[in-house]
C-alpha positions as CSV (number, residue, x, y, z in Angstrom):
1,X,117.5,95.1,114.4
2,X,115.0,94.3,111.8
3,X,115.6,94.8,108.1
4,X,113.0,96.8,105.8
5,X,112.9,97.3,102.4
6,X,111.4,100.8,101.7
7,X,110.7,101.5,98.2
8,X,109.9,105.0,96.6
9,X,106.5,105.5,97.5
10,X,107.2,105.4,100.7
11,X,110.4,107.1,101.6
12,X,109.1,109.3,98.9
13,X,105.9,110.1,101.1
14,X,108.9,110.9,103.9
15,X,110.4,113.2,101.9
16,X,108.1,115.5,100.1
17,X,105.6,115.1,103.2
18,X,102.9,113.3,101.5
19,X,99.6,111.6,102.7
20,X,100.6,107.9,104.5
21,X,104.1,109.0,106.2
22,X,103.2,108.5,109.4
23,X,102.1,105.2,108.5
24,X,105.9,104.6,106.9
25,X,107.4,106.3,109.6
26,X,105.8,104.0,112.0
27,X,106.8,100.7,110.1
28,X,110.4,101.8,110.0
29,X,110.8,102.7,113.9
30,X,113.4,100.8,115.4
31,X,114.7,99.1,111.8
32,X,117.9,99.2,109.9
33,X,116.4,100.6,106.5
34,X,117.4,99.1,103.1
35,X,116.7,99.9,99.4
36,X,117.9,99.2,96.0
37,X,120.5,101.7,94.7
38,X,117.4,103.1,92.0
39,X,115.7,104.4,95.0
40,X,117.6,107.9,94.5
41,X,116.9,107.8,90.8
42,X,112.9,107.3,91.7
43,X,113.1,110.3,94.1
44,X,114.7,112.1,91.5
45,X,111.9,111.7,89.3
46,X,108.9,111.9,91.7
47,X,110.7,115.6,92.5
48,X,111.0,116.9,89.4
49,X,107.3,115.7,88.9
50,X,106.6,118.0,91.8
51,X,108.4,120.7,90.3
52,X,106.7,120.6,87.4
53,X,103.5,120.6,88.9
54,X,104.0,123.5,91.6
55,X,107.0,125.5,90.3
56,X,106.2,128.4,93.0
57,X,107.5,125.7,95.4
58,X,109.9,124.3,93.8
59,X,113.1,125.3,95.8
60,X,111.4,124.0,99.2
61,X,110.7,120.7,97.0
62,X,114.4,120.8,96.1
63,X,115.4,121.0,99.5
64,X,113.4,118.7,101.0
65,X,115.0,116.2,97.9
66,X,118.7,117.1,99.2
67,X,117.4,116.2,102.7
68,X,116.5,112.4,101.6
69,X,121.2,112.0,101.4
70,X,120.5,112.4,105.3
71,X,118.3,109.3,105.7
72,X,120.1,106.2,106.8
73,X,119.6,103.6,104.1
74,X,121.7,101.2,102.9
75,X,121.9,100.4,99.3
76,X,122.0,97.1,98.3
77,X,122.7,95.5,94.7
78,X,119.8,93.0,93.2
79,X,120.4,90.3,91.0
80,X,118.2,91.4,88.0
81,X,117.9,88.3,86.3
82,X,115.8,87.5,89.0
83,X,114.1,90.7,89.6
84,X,113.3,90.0,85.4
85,X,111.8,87.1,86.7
86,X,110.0,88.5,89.9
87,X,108.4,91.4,87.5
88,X,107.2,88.4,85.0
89,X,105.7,86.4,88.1
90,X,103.9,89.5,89.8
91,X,103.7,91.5,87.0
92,X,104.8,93.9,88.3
93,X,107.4,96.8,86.7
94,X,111.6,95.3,87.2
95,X,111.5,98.7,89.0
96,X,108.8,97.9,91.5
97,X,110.0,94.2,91.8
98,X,113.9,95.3,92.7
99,X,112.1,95.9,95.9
100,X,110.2,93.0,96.4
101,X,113.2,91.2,95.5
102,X,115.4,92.7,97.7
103,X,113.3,91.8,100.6
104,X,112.3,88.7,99.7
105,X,116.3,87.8,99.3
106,X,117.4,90.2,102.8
107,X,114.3,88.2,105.1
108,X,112.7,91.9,105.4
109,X,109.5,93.3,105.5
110,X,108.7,95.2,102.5
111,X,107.1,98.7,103.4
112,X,105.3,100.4,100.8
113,X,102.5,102.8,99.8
114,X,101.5,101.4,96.2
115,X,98.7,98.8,96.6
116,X,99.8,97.1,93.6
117,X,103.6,96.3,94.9
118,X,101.5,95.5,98.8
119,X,99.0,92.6,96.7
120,X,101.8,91.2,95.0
121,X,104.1,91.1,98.3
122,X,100.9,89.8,100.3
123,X,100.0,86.9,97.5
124,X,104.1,85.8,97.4
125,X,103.8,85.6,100.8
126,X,100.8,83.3,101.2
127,X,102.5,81.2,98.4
128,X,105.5,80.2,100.3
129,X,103.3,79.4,103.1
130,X,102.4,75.5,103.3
């Protein structure tokens, strides 16, 4: 079974329902799914963000956040040092590169919804390419 790395943008999209799950769900058919353990802090955030921004739905916003303990992902522990590094190289945030470096370091394909994260992903890839 193949391995992906799903960070928050996109299991968040799976929660909360948003625009580009379908694409997620798609990419993660039929693969063991893997993230870094902040992946429950980032959902955390992006629902009280949602909270805050339409409190009439805020209890079906909470529930749909207590349904994300039912998905099957594994959390696995990165080496920050070289996430530090990884964040320096892409520029990215350490948060944003925990990801990348967790699929980089698992042999995984990385499935996300930010375009920043996907460029940096795409030009590491053609890197190690000769």
């Amino acid at each position: 079974m193949p391995v992906r790395v799903a960070d928050a943008s996109a299991v968040g999209a799976l929660v909360f329902g948003e625009p580009g799950a379908d694409r997620v769900v798609h990419r993660l058919a039929g693969a063991s799914l893997v993230a870094p353990g902040l992946l429950g802090f980032e959902l955390a955030s992006i629902c009280l963000k949602k909270m805050r921004a339409h409190p009439p739905k805020a209890a079906q916003i909470l529930a749909a956040f207590r349904m994300a303990r039912r998905l099957a992902i594994e959390f696995v522990d990165v080496v920050h040092e070289e996430v530090v590094t990884l964040a320096r190289q892409t520029g990215l945030t350490t948060y944003d590169a925990s990801y990348l470096w967790l699929a980089r370091h698992l042999g995984g394909d990385l499935v996300t919804l930010d375009e920043r994260v996907a460029r940096a992903a795409e030009a590491l890839a053609r890197r190690r390419t000769p």
